[in-house]
N, C-alpha and C positions, 0 to 999 in steps of 0.2 A: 289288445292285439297279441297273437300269440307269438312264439318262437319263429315258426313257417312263412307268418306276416309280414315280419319282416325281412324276412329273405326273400319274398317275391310277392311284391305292390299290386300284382293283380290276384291273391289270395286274401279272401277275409273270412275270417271265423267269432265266433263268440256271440257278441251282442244284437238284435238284430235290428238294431237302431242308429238312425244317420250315424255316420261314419265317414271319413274322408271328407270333399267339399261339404257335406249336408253336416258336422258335427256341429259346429258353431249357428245352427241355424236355428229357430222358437218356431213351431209351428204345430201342427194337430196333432205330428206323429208323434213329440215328441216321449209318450208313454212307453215308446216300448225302446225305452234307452235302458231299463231295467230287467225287461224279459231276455231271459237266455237262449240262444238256437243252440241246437245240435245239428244244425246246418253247415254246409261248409259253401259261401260261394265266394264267385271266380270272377275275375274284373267288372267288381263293381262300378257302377257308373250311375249319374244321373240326367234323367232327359232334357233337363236345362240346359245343359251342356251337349248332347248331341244333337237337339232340335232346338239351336237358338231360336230360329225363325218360327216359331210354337211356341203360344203359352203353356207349357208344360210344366213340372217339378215330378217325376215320381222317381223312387232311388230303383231301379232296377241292375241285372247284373248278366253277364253272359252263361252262367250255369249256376245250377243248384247241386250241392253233393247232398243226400239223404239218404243216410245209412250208403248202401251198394248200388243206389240208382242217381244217376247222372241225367238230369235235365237238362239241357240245351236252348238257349231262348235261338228263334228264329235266325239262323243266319244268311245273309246277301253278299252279292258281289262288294264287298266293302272290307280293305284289308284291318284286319282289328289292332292293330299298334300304330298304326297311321291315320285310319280314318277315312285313308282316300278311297275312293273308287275304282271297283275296277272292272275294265270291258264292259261302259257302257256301251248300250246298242248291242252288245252281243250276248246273247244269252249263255250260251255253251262257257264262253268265260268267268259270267259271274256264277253258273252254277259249279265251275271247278274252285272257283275262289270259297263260295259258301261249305264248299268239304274240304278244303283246305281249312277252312275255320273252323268247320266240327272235329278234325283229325287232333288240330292244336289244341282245343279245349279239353280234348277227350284224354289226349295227353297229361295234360296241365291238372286232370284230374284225377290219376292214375291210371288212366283208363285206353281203349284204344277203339276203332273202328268196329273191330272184330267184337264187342262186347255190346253193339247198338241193336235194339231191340224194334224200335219202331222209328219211321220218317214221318213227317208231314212234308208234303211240298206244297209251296202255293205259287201258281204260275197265272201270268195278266194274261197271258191269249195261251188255248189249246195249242195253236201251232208249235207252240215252246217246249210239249210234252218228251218228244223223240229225241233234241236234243238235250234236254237236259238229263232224261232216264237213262240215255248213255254215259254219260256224265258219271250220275250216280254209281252204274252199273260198274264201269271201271274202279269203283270206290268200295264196294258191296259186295265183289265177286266174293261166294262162297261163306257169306254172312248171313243170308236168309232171313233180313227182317219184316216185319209187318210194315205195308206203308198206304198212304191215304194222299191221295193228288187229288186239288181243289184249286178249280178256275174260279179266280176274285177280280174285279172289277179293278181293282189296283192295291198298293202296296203304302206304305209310309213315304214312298219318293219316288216322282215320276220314273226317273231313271232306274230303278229298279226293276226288271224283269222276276225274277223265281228269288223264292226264300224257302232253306230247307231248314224245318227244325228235325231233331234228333233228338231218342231217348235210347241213353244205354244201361245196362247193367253191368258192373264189376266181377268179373269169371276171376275164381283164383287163379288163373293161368294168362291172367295179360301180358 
């Protein structure tokens, strides 16, 4: 764990193998406790713990830093230091809650809004389109990125309407 790591528990660098709950764990991954990232990611977490109700286990995280580009995993109406929900049934709300979690990630990464290059959004029903690309819109003014909306049959949780992910790159002028 580096100097940084310790000063903010939702930053990990270095090793790219279980860490945090999954160190003390034996299992297939455990190979790459050895191999080194030049990685930098951002609250890591694992699926066990978010999807109790899933036999799950994969160690996933909410962002990847690689070199100057800024991955984003997926984000929902779901506040990320609490967990809870938010504005279900309403979409316009969880789609402002999901750029409020890309704004804070983007942050936490050195990064900002203005440095996002591309969206994905996935929305359960067409209807959901107009509010939530205002949504964004208010989020994106004057950022011009590339983006890609895809209507899916559903999401990881009923309650979940739209999930945007986000790729940015680092402008030396964040």
């Amino acid at each position: 764990m580096t100097q940084t790591d310790r000063a903010d528990p939702h930053r990990l660098t270095g090793t790219a193998g279980p860490q945090g709950p999954a160190a003390g764990r034996t299992n297939h991954h455990d190979h790459r406790r050895n191999s080194v990232s030049t990685h930098t990611r951002i609250r890591p977490f694992n699926t066990r713990d978010t999807y109790p109700e899933q036999n799950l286990d994969n160690d996933l995280c909410q962002a990847v830093i690689a070199g100057d580009t800024i991955y984003l995993r997926g984000q929902i109406g779901q506040n990320l230091d609490t967990s809870e929900n938010v504005g279900v049934g309403d979409v316009s709300a969880q789609a402002e809650q999901a750029m409020t979690n890309i704004d804070l990630l983007l942050r936490e990464a050195g990064s900002s809004v203005q440095d996002i290059v591309k969206v994905t959004v996935y929305l359960v029903d067409p209807r959901y389109r107009e509010p939530v690309y205002r949504v964004m819109g208010r989020w994106l003014t004057g950022v011009y990125p590339v983006s890609t909306g895809l209507v899916v049959s559903a999401l990881a949780r009923p309650e979940w309407l739209v999930e945007i992910d986000a790729t940015a790159v680092r402008s030396t002028t964040s």
